[in-house]
NUZALUM-473679 format. One line per field, with one value per residue: residue number from 1; residue in three letters; x, y, z of N, C-alpha, C in turn; chain. Coordinates in pm, 1 decimal. Atoms other than C-alpha are relative to their C-alpha. Example, Ala and Ser with C-alpha at 12.3 -4.5 7.8 and 13.67 -1.06 7.14 Angstrom:
<atoms>
lomi <- c(1	2)
palo <- c(ala	ser)
n_xx <- c(89.0	-82.0)
n_yy <- c(-119.0	-119.0)
n_zz <- c(0.0	-6.0)
ca_xx <- c(1230.0	1367.0)
ca_yy <- c(-450.0	-106.0)
ca_zz <- c(780.0	714.0)
c_xx <- c(90.0	-77.0)
c_yy <- c(120.0	109.0)
c_zz <- c(0.0	73.0)
bake <- c(A	A)
</atoms>
This chain:
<atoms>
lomi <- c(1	2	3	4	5	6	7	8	9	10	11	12	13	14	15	16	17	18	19	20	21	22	23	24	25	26	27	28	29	30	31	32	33	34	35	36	37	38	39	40	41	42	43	44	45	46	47	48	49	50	51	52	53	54	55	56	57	58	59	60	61	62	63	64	65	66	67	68	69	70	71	72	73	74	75	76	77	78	79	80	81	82	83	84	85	86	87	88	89	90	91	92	93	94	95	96	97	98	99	100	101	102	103	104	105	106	107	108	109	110	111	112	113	114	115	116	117	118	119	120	121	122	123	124	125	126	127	128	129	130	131	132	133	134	135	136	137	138	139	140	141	142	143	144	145	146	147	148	149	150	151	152	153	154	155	156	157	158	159	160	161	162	163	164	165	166	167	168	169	170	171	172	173	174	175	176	177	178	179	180	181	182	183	184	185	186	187	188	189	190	191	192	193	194	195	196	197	198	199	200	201	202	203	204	205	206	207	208	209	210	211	212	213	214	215	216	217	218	219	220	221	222	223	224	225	226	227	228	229	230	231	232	233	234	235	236	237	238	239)
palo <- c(unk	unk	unk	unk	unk	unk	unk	unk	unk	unk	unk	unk	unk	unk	unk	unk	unk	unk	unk	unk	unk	unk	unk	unk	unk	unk	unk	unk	unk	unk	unk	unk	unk	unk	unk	unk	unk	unk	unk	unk	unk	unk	unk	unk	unk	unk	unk	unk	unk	unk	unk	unk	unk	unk	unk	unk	unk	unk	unk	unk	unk	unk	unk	unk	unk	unk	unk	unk	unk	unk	unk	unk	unk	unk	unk	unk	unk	unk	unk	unk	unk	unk	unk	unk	unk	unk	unk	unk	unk	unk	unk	unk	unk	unk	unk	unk	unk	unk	unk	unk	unk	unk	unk	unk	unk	unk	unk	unk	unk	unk	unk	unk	unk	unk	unk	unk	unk	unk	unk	unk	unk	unk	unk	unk	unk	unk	unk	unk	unk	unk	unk	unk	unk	unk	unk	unk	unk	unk	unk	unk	unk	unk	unk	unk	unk	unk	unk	unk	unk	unk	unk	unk	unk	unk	unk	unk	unk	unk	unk	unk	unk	unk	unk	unk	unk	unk	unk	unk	unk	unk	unk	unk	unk	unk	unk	unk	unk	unk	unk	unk	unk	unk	unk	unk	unk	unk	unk	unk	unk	unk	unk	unk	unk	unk	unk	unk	unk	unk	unk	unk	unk	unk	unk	unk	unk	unk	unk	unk	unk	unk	unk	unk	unk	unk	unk	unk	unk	unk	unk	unk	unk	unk	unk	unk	unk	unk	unk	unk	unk	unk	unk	unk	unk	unk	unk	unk	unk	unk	unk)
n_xx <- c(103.4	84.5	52.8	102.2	128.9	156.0	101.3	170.3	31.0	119.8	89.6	-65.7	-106.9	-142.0	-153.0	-140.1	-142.8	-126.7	-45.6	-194.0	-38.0	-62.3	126.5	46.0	94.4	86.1	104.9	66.2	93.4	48.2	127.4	8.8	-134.8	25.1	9.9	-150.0	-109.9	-0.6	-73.5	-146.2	-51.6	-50.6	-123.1	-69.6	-29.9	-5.1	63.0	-71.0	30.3	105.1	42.7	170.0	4.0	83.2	42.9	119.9	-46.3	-77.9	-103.9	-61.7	36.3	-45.6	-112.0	-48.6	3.5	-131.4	-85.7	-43.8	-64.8	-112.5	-119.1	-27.2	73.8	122.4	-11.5	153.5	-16.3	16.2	160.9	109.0	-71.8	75.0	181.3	-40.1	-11.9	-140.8	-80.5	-118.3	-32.2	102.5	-61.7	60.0	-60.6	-160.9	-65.4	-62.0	-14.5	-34.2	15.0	-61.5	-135.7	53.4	-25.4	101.7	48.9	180.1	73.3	151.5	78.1	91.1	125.8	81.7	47.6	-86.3	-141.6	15.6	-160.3	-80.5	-133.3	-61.0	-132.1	-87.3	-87.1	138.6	93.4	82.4	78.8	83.8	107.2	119.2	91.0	33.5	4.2	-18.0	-4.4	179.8	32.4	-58.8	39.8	63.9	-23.4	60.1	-63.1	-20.2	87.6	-36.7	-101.5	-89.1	-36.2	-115.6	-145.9	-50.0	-54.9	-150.0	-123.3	-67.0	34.1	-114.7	-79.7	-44.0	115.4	15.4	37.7	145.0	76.2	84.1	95.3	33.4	144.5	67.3	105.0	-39.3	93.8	123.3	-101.4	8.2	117.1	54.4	-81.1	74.9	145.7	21.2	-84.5	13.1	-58.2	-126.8	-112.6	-93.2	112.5	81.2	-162.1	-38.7	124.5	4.1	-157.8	62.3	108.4	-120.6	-119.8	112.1	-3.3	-94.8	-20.7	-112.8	-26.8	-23.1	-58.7	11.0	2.8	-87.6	70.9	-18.3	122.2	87.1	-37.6	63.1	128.9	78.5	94.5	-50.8	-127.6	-19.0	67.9	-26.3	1.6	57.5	128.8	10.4	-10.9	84.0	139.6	-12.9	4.9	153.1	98.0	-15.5	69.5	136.5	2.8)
n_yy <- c(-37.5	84.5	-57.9	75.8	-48.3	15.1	67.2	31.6	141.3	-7.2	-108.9	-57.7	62.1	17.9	127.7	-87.3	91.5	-44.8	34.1	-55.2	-50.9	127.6	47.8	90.1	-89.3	80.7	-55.3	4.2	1.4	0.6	88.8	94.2	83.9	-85.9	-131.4	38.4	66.5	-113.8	-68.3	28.0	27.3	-133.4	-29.3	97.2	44.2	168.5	-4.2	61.3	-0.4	-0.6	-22.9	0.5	-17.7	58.2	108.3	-31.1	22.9	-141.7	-23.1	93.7	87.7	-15.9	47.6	156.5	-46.4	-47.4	168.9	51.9	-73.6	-74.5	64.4	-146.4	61.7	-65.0	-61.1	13.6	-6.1	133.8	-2.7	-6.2	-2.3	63.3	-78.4	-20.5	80.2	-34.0	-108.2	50.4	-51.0	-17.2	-99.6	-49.7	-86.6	-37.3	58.2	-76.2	102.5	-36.3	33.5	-97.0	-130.1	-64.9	104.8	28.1	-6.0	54.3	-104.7	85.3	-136.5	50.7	-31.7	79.7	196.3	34.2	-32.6	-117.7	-76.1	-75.9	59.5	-149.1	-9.4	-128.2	-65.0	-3.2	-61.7	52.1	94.0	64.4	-22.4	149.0	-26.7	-82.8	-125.4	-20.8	-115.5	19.4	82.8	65.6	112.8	13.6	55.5	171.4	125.1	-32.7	-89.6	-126.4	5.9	40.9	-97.6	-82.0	17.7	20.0	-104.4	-55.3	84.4	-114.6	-125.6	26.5	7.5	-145.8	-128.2	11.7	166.2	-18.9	170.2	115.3	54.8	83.8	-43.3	-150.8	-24.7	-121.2	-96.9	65.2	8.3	-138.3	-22.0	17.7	-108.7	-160.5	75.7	-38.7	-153.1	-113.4	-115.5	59.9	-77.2	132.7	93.1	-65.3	47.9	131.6	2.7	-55.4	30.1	121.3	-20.7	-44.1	151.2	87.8	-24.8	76.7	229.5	105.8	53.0	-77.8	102.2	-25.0	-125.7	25.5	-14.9	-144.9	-93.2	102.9	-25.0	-123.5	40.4	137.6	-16.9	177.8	20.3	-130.5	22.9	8.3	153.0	123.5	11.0	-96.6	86.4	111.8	-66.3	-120.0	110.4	88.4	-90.4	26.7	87.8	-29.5	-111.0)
n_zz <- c(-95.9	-13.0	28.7	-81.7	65.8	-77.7	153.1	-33.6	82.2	-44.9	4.1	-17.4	-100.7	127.5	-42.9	7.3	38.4	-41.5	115.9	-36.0	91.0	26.2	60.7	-86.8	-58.3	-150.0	-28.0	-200.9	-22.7	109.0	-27.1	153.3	56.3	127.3	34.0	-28.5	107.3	139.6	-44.0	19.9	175.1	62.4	-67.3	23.3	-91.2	-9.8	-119.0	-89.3	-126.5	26.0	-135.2	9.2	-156.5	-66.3	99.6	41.7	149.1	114.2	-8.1	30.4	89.4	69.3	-60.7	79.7	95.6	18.2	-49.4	82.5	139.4	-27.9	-112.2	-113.0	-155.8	-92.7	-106.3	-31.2	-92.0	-49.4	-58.0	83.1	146.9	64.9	61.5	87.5	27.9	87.4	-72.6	-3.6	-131.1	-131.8	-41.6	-76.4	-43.1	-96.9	77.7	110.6	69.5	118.7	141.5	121.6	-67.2	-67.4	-145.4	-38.0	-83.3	-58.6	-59.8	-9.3	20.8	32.5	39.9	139.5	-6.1	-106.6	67.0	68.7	-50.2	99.6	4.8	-42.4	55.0	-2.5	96.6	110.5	-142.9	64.4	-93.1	19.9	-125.2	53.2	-47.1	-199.8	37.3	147.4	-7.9	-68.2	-48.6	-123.7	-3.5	-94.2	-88.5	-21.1	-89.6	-144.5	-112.1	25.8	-100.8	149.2	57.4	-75.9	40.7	113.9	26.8	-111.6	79.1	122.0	-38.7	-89.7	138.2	48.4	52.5	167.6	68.0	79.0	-21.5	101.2	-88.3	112.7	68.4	28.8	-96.6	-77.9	-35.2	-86.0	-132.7	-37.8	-54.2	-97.7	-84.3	28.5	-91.5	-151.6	-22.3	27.3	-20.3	16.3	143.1	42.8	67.1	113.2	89.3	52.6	123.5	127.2	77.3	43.3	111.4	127.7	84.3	57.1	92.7	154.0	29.2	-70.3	-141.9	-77.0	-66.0	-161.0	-110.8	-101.8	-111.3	-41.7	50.4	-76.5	-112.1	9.3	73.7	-69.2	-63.4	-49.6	-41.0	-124.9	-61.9	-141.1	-72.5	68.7	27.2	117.1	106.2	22.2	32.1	121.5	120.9	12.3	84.9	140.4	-22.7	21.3	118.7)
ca_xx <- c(2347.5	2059.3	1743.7	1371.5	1078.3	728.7	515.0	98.4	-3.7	-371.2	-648.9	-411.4	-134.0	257.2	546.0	879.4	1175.1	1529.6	1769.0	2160.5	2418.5	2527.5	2142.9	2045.7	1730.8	1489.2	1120.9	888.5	553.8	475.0	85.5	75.8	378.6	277.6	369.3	699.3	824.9	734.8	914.4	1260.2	1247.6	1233.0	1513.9	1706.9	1726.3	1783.0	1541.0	1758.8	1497.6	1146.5	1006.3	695.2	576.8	274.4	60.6	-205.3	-273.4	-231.9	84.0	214.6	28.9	259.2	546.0	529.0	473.7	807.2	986.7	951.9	1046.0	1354.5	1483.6	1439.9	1435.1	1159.2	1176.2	881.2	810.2	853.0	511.1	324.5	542.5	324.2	5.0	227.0	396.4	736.9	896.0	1294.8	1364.5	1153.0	1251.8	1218.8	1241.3	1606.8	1697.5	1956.5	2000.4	2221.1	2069.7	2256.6	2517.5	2221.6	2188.1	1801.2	1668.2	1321.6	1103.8	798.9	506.0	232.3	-146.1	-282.9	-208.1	11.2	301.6	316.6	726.7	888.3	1199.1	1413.2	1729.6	1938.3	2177.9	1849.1	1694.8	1418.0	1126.3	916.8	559.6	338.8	15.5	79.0	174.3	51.8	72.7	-199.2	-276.8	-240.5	-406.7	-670.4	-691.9	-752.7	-558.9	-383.6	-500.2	-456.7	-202.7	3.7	-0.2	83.3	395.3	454.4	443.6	705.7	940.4	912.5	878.5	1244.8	1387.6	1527.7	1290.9	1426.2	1325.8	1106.4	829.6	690.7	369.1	178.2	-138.7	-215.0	-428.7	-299.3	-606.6	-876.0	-626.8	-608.6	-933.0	-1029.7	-700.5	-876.0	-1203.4	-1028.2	-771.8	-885.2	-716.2	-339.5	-138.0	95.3	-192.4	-369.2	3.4	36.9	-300.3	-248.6	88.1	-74.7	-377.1	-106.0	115.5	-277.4	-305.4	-22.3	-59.8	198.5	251.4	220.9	458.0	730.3	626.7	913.3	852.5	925.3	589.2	424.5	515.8	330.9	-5.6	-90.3	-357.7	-259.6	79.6	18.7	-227.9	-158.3	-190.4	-320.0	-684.3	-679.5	-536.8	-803.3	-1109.6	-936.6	-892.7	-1287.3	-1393.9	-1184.3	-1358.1	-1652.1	-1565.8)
ca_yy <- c(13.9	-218.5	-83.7	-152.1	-145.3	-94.6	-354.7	-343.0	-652.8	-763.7	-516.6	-303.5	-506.2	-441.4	-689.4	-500.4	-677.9	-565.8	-574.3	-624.8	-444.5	-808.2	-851.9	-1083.4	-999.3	-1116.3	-1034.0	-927.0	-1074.7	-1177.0	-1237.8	-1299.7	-1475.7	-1279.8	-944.1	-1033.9	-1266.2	-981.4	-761.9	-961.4	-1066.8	-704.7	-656.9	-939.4	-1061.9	-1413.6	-1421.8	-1564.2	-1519.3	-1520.3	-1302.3	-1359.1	-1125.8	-1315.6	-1615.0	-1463.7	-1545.4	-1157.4	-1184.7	-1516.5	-1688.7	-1639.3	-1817.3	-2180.0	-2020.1	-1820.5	-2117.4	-2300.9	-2072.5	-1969.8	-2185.8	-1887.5	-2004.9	-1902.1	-1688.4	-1706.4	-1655.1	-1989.4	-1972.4	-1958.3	-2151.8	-2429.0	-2209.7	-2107.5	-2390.9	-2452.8	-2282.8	-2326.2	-2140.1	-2047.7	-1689.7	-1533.7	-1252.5	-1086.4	-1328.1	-1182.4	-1315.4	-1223.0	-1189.1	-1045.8	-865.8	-696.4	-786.8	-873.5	-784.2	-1006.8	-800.5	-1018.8	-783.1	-994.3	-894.9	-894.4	-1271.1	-1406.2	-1462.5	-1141.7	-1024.6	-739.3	-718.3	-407.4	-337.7	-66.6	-30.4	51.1	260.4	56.4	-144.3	-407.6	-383.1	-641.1	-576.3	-474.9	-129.5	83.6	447.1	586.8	338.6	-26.4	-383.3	-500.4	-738.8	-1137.3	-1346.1	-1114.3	-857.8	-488.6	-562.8	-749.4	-466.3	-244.0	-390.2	-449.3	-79.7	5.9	-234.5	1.0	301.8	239.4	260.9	579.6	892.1	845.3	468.7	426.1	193.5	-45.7	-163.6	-422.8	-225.5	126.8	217.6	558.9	766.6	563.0	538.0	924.4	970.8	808.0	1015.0	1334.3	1181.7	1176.0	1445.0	1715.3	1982.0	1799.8	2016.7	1708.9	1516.1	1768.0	1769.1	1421.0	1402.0	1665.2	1525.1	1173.7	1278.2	1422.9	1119.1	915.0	1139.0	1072.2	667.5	663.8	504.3	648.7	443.6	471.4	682.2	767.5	733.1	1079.2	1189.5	816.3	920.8	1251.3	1106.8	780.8	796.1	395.1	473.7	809.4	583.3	634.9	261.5	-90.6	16.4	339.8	126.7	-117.9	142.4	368.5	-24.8	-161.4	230.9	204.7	-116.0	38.2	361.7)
ca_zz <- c(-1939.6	-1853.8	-2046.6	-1863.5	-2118.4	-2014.9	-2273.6	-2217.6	-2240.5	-2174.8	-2061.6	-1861.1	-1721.1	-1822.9	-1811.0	-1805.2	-1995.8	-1841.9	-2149.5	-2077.8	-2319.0	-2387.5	-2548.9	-2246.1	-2123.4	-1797.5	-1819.8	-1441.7	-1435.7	-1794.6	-1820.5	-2186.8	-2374.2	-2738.8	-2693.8	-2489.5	-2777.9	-3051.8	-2841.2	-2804.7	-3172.7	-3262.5	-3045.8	-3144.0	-2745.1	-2599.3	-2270.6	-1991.4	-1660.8	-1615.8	-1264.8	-1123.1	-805.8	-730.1	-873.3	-1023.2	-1417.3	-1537.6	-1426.4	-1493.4	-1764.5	-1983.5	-1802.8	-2011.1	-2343.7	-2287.3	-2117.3	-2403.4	-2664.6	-2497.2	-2183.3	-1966.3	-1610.4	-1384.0	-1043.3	-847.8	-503.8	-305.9	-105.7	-413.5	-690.8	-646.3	-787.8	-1031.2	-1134.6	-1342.0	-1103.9	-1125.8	-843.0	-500.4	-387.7	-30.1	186.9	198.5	-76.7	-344.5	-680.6	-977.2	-1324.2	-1625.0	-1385.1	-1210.4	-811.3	-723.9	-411.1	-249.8	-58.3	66.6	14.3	153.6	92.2	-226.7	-195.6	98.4	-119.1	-299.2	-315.1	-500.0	-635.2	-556.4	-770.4	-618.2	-904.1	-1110.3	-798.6	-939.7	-744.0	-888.7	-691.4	-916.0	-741.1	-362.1	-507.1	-758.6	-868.1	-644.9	-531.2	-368.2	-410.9	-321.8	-45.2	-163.3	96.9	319.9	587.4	570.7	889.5	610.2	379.1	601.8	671.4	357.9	303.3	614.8	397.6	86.9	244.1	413.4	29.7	-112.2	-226.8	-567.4	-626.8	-914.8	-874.7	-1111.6	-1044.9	-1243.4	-1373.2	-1545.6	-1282.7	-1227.5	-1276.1	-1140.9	-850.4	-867.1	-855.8	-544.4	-387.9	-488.0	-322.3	6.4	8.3	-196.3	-150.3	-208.4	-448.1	-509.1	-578.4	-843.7	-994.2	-1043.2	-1214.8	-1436.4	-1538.9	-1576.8	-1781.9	-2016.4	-2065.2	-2130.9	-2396.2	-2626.7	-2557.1	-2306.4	-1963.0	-1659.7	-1494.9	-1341.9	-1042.7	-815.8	-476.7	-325.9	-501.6	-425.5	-56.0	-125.5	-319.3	-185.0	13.8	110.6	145.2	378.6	600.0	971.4	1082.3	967.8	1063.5	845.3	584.2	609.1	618.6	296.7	91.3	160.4	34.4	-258.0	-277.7	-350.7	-549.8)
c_xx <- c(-126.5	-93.5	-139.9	-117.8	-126.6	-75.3	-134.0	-26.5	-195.7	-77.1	70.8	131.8	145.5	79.2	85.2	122.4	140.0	89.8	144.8	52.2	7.7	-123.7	-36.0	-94.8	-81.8	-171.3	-71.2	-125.0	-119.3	-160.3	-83.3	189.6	8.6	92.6	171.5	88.3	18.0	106.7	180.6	41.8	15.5	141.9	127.3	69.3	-13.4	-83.8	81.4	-107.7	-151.8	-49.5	-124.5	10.7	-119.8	-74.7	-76.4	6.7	80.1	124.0	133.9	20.2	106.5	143.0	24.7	26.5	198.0	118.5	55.8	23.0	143.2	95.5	-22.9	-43.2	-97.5	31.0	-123.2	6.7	10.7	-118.2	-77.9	58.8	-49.3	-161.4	54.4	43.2	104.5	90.1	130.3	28.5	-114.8	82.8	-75.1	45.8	150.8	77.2	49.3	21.7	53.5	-33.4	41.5	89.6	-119.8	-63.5	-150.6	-39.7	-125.9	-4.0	-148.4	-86.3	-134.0	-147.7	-98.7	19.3	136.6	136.9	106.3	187.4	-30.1	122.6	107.1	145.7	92.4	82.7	-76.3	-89.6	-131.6	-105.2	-108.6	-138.7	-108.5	-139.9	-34.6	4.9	-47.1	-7.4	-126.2	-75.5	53.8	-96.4	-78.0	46.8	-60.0	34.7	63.0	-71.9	44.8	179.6	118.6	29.5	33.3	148.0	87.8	47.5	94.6	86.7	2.7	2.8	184.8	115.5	-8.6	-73.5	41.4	5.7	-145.9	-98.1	-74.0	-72.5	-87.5	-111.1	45.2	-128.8	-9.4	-136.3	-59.3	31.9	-13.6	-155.1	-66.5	100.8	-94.5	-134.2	38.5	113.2	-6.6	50.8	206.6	74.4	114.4	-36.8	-50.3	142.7	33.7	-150.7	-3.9	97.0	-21.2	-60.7	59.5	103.2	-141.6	-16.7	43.9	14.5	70.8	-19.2	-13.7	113.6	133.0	-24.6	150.9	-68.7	-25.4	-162.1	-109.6	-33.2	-139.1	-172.9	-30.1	-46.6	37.2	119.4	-16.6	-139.4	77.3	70.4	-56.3	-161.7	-46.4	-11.0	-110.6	-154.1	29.8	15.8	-188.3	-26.8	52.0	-77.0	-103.9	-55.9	-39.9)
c_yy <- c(-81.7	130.6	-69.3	47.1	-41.7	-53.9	9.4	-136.9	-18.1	117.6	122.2	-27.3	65.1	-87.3	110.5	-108.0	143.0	-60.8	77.6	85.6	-134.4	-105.2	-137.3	64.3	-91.5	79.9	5.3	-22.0	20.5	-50.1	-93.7	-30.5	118.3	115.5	26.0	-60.3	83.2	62.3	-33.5	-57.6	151.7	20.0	-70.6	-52.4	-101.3	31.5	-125.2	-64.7	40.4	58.1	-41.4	105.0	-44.2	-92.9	40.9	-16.2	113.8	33.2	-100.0	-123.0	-29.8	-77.9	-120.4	71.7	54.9	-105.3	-86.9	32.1	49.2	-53.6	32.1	-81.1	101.0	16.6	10.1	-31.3	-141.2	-22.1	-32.1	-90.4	-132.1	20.9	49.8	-58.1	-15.0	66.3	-56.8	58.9	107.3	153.2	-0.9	95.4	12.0	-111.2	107.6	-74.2	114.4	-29.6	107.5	116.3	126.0	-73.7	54.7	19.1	-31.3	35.4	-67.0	83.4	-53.8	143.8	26.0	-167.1	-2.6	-19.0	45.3	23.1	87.1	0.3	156.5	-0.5	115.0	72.4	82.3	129.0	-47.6	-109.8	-27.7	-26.8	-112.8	108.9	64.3	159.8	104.5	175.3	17.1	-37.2	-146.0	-150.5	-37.0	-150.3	-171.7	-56.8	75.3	113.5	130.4	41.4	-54.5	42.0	131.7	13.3	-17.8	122.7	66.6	-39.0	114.9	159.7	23.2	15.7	157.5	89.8	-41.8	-129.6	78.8	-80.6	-19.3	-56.3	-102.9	42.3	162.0	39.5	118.3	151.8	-27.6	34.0	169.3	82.5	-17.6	74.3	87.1	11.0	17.5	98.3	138.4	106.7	-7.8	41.5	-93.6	-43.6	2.3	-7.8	-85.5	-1.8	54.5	-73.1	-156.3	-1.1	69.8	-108.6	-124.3	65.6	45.0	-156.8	13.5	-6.4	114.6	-6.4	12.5	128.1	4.8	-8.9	54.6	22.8	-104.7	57.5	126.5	24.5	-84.9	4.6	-121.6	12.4	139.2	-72.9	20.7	-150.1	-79.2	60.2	77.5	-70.0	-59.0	99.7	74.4	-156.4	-43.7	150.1	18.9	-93.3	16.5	147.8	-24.0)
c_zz <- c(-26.6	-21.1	67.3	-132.1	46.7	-124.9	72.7	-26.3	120.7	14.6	71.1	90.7	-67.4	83.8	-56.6	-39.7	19.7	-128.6	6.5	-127.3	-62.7	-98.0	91.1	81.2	122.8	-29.8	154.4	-89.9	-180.3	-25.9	-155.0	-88.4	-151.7	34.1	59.9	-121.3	-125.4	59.1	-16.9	-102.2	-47.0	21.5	-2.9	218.6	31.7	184.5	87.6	144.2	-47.0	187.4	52.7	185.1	95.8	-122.9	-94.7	-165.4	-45.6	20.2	-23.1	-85.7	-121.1	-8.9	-99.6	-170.2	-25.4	52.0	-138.8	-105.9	31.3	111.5	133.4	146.3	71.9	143.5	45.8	180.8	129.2	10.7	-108.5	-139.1	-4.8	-102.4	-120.3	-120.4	-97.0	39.3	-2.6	88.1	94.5	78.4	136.5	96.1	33.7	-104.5	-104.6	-146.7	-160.3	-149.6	-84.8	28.1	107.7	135.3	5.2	100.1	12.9	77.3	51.9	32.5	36.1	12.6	-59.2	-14.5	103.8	-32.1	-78.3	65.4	-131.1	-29.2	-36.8	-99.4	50.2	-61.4	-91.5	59.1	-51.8	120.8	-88.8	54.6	-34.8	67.4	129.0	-8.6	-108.0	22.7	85.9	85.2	65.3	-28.0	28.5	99.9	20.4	127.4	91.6	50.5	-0.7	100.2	-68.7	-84.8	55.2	96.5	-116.5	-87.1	67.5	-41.0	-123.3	23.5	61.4	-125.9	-70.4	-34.3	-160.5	-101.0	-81.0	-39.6	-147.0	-8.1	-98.6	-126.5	-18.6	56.3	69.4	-1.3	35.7	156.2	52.2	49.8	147.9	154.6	13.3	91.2	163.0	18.8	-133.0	-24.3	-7.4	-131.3	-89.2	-129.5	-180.7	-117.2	-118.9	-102.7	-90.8	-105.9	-60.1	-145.2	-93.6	-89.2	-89.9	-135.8	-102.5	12.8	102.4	144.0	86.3	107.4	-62.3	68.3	136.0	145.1	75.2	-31.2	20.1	166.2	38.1	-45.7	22.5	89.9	129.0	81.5	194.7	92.1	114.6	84.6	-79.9	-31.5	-142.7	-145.4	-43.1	-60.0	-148.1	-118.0	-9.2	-54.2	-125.6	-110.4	-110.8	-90.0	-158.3)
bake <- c(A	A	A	A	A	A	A	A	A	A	A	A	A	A	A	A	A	A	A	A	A	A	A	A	A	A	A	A	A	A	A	A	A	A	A	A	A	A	A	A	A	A	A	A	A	A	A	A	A	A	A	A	A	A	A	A	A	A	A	A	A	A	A	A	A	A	A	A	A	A	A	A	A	A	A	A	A	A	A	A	A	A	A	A	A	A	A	A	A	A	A	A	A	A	A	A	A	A	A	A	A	A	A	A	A	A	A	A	A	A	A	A	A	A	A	A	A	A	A	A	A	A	A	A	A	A	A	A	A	A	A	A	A	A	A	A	A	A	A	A	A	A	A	A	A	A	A	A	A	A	A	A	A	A	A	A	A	A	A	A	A	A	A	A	A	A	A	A	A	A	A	A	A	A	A	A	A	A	A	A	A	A	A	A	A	A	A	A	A	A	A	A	A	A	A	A	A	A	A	A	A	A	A	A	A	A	A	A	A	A	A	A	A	A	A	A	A	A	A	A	A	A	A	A	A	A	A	A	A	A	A	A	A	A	A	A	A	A	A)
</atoms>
């Protein structure tokens, strides 16, 4: 059984290494190289694959460092794999791709940057979100348009209640907070926060959130339309 570990790396980013029985592993969206290579030396693993779900450093700096300690080819969204750079292969929507016996699903997620994908595993009920998704919350809005993230959420929204998303940042109470700010009164909501601010204080993750209870607490996700969208991201903005 393919194991997913949630590593911190940086100020609150995580990279997730997928880790076959066969000790062949793939890291998503490595932003530092360190804390990955401690990790699969503990573990005695050979890094096969390298994800990326958008260009951005905190999520990809890390890409040469591990390259050349290990081989590992690099996945990376076409659109953007010149900003990235080292890219061995150019992913894109509706593309599939087998690593380590587990089937890949690309998901083009634009709006935190235009060539923002996720990467869906169904055997895993598992969804990769990088930055377009996060507990809570939701991205902000460099390069694409709220009309771009809100398709981007009709694409994950279309995926099972008991997918469990993966999102790039520990951002789940800040995120909660500005829920609480505009729905109030959301029994879900107060739920998830309590149950959060419980896992913060023994050290651990908050992450993953399934999406049944995303569905139920995202403010982003339960927007109406694009505009909504757009007016509930510029006041986050500014929270």
């Amino acid at each position: 059984m393919t194991t997913i570990a949630v590593l911190p790396i940086l100020k609150d980013n995580y990279a997730y290494v997928l880790a076959a029985p066969d000790g062949n592993a793939a890291v998503i969206d490595p932003g530092a190289a360190e804390p990955v290579l401690a990790y699969l030396n503990k573990h005695r693993l050979r890094l096969t694959h390298i994800l990326n779900t958008h260009h951005h450093g905190d999520h990809c700096a890390g890409n040469i460092a591990l390259k050349q300690a290990t081989g590992a080819i690099i996945i990376a969204p076409a659109a953007e794999a010149d900003a990235i750079g080292s890219v061995d292969h150019g992913v894109v929507d509706g593309d599939r791709i087998v690593i380590n016996h587990l089937d890949f699903q690309v998901m083009a997620t634009p709006g935190h940057t235009l060539g923002s994908v996720c990467f869906y595993l169904p055997a895993l009920k598992t969804l990769f979100t990088g930055d377009t998704l996060f507990s809570l919350g939701c991205g902000r809005l460099f390069e694409g348009t709220a009309e771009d993230l809100w398709r981007s959420f009709q694409k994950v929204m279309t995926l099972p209640d008991d997918t469990m998303i993966y999102p790039g940042h520990e951002y789940t109470l800040a995120n909660g907070a500005f829920c609480l700010h505009i729905k109030p009164n959301n029994t879900d909501l107060q739920e998830r926060i309590a149950e959060s601010t419980a896992l913060q204080k023994q050290g651990q993750p908050t992450i993953p959130a399934p999406l049944a209870v995303e569905k139920k607490t995202n403010v982003f996700l339960r927007a109406h339309d694009a505009n909504q969208l757009s007016m509930l991201r510029k006041e986050k903005d500014k929270f």
